[in-house]
C-alpha positions as a Python dict, from the first residue, in 0.01 Angstrom:
ca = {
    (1, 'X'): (0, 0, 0),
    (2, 'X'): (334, -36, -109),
    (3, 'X'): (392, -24, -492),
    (4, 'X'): (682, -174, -700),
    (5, 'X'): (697, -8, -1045),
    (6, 'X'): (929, -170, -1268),
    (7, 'X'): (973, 90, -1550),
    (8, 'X'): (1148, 204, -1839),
    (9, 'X'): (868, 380, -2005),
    (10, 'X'): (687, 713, -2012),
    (11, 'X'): (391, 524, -1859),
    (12, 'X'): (595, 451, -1566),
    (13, 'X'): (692, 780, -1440),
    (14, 'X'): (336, 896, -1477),
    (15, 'X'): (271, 682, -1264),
    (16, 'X'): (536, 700, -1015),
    (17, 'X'): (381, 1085, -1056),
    (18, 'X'): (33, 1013, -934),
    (19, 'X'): (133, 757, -651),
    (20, 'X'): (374, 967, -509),
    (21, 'X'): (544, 804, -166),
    (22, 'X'): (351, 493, -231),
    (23, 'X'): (543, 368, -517),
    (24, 'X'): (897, 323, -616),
    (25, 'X'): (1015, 344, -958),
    (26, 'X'): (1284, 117, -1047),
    (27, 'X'): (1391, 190, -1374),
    (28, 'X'): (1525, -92, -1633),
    (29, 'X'): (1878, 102, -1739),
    (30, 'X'): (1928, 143, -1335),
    (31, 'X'): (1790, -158, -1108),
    (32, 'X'): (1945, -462, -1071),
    (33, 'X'): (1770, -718, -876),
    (34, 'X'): (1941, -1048, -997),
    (35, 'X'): (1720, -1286, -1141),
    (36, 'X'): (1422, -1370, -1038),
    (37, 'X'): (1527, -1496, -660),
    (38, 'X'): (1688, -1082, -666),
    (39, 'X'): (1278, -937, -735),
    (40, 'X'): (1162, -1153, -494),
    (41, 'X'): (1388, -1095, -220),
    (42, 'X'): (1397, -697, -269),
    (43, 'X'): (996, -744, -265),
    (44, 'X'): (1002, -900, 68),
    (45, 'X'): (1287, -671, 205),
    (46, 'X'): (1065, -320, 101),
    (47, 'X'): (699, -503, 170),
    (48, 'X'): (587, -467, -177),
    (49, 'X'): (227, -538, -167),
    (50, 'X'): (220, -506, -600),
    (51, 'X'): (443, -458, -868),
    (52, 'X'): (304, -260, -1148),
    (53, 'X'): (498, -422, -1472),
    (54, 'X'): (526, -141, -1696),
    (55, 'X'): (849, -199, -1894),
    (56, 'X'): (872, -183, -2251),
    (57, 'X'): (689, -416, -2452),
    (58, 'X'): (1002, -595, -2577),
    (59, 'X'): (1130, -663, -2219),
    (60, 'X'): (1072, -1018, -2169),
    (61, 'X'): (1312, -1128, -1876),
    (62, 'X'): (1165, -888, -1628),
    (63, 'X'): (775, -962, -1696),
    (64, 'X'): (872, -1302, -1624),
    (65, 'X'): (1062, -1287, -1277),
    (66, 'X'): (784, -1091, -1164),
    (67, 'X'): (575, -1353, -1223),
    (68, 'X'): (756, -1560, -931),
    (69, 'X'): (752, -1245, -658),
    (70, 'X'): (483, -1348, -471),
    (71, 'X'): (280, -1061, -477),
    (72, 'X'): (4, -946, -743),
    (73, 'X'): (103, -826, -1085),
    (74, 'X'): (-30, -517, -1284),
    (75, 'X'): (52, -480, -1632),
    (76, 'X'): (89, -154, -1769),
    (77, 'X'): (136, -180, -2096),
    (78, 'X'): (23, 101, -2369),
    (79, 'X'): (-194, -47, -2667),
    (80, 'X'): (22, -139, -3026),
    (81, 'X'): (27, 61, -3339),
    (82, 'X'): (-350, 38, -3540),
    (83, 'X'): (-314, 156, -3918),
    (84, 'X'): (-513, 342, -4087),
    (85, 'X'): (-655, 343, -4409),
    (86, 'X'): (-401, 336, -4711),
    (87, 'X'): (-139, 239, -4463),
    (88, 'X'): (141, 5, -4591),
    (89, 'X'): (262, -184, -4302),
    (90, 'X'): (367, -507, -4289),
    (91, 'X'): (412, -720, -3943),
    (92, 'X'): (712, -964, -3942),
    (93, 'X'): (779, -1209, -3571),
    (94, 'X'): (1186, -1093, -3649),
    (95, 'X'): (1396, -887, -3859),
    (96, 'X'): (1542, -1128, -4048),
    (97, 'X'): (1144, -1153, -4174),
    (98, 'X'): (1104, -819, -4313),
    (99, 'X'): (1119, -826, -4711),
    (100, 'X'): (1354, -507, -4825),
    (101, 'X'): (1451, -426, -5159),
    (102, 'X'): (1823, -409, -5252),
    (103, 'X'): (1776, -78, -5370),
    (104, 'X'): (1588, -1, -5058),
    (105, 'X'): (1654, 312, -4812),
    (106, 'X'): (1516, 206, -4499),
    (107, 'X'): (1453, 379, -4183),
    (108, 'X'): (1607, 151, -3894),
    (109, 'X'): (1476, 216, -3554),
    (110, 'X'): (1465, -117, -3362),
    (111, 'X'): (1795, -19, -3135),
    (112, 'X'): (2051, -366, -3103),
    (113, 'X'): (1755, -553, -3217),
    (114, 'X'): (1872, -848, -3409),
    (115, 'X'): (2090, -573, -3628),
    (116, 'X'): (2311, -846, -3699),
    (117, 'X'): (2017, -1004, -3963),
    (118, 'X'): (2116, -745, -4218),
    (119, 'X'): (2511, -791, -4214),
    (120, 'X'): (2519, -857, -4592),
    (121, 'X'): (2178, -678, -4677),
    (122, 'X'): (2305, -395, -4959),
    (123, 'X'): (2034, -184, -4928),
    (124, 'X'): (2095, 138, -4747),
    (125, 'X'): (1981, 205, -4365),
    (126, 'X'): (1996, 502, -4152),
    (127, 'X'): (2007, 319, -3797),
    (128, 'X'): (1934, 522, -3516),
    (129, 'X'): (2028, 394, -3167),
    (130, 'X'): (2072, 450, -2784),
    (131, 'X'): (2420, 284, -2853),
    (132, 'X'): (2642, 162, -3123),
    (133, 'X'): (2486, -194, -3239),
    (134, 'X'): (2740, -442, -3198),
    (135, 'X'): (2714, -514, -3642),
    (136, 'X'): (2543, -313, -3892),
    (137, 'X'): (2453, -310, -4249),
    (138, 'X'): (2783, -250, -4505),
    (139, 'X'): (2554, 65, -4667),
    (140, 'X'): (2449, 319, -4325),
    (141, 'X'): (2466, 622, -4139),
    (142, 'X'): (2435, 611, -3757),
    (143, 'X'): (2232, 875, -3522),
    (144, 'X'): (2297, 783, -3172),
    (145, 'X'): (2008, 1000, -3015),
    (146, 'X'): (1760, 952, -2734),
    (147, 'X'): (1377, 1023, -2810),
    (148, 'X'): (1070, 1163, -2787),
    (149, 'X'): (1132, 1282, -3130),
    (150, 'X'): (887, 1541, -3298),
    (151, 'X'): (732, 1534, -3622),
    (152, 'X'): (919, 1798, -3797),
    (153, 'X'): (1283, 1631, -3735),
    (154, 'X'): (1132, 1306, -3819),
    (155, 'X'): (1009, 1440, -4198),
    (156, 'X'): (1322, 1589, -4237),
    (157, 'X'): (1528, 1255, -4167),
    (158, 'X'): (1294, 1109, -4443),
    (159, 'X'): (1376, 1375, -4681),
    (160, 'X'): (1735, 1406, -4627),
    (161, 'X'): (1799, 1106, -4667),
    (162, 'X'): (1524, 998, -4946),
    (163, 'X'): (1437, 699, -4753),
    (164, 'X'): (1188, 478, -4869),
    (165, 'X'): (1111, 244, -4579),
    (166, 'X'): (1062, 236, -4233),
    (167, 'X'): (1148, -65, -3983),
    (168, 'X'): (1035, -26, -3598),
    (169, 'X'): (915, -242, -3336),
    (170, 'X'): (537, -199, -3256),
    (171, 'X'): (593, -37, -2941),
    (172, 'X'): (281, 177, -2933),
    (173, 'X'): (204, 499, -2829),
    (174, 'X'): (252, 847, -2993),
    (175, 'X'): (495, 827, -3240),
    (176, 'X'): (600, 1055, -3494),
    (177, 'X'): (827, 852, -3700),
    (178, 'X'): (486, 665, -3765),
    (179, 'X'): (337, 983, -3868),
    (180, 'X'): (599, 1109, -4121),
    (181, 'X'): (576, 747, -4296),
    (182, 'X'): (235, 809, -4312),
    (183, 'X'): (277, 1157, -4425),
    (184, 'X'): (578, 1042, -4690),
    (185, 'X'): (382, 719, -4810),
    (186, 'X'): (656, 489, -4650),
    (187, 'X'): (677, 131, -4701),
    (188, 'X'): (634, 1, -4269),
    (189, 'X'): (798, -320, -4114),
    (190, 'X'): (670, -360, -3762),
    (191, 'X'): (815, -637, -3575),
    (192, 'X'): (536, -789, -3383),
    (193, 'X'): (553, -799, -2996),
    (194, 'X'): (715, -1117, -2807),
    (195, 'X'): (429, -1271, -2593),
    (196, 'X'): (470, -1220, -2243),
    (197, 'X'): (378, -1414, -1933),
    (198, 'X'): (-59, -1370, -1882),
    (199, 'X'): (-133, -1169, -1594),
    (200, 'X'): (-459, -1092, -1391),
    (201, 'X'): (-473, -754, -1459),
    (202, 'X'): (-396, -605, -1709),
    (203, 'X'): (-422, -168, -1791),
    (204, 'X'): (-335, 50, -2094),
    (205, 'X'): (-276, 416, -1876),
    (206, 'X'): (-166, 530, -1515),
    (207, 'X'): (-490, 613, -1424),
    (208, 'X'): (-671, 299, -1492),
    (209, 'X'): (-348, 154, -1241),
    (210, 'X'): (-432, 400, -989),
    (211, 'X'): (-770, 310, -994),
    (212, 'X'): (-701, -70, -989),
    (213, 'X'): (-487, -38, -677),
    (214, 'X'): (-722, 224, -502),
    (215, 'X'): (-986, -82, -490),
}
């Protein structure tokens, strides 16, 4: 068994952690394979038997050249967001979509994500990013920081800076930005997942992978 593991996510290197020697974790900020002609080719140079497609659920371009590898296709993909009761969330395709007061003070979390939408918006966003978006809003304050964040540095963002609204993708998994909306009645914009291509198999942890390729 030889396992191609095209990451980016936590998901990944767990399981990169449990296959050990049998898997190689290429990670989406690192690997370059060129296109889809690049996947396949590096497949056929290693003898990669699988690739296990657990990038982020906004990475589009990947999921499809691995469609065209020749080889079988996991997806490991965690399960979205699920509100609970008394939850204000609201699910827009883009971020041009979501609905925001003027006098809004909105939580911005969705990295270079079609920042450019809110150019002229006047409400006021704290944007926090990997990198410098390429616009942003006339009325913010940038964080450059990398995650996992925890709960208590997320409730203090939201009282600092008295905001009002949150706007995230619907990337799943823990997340405590989620929880101190929730916690701090916060208005939520989730922008909905891009559709991928269909795969076989599909799995929502490391272990149900492992167990899929142990078959």
């Amino acid at each position: 068994m030889a396992v191609l593991i095209l990451g980016g996510t936590q998901e990944a290197r767990e399981l990169k952690a449990l296959l050990g020697d049998d898997a190689i974790l290429a990670l989406a900020r690192t690997t370059r394979f060129g296109g889809a002609e690049g996947l396949a080719a590096y497949v056929e140079q290693h003898g990669i038997t699988t690739i296990v497609d657990a990038t982020h659920p906004f990475a589009t371009r990947i999921s499809a050249n691995a469609q065209h590898a020749g080889v079988r296709v996991i997806r490991l993909e965690r399960p979205g967001f699920v509100p609970e009761p008394g939850d204000d969330w609201t699910y827009v395709d883009t971020l041009a979509h979501a609905e925001l007061p003027a006098d809004a003070r909105v939580f911005l979390t969705t990295g270079h994500h079609e920042v450019e939408a809110l150019d002229a918006h006047p409400a006021f966003f704290l944007v926090r990013a990997l990198n410098p978006p390429p616009t942003l809003p006339p009325h913010h304050e940038l964080i450059l920081a990398k995650g996992p964040f925890d709960l208590s540095t997320e409730l203090a963002l939201i009282e600092r800076h008295q905001l009002t609204h949150l706007v995230t993708k619907d990337s799943g998994g823990p997340d405590a930005k989620l929880q101190a909306a929730r916690a701090k009645s916060l208005r939520v914009v989730l922008i909905r997942r891009p559709l991928k291509p269909p795969v076989a198999t599909t799995a929502e942890t490391p272990e149900a992978v492992s167990l899929l390729l142990s078959d």
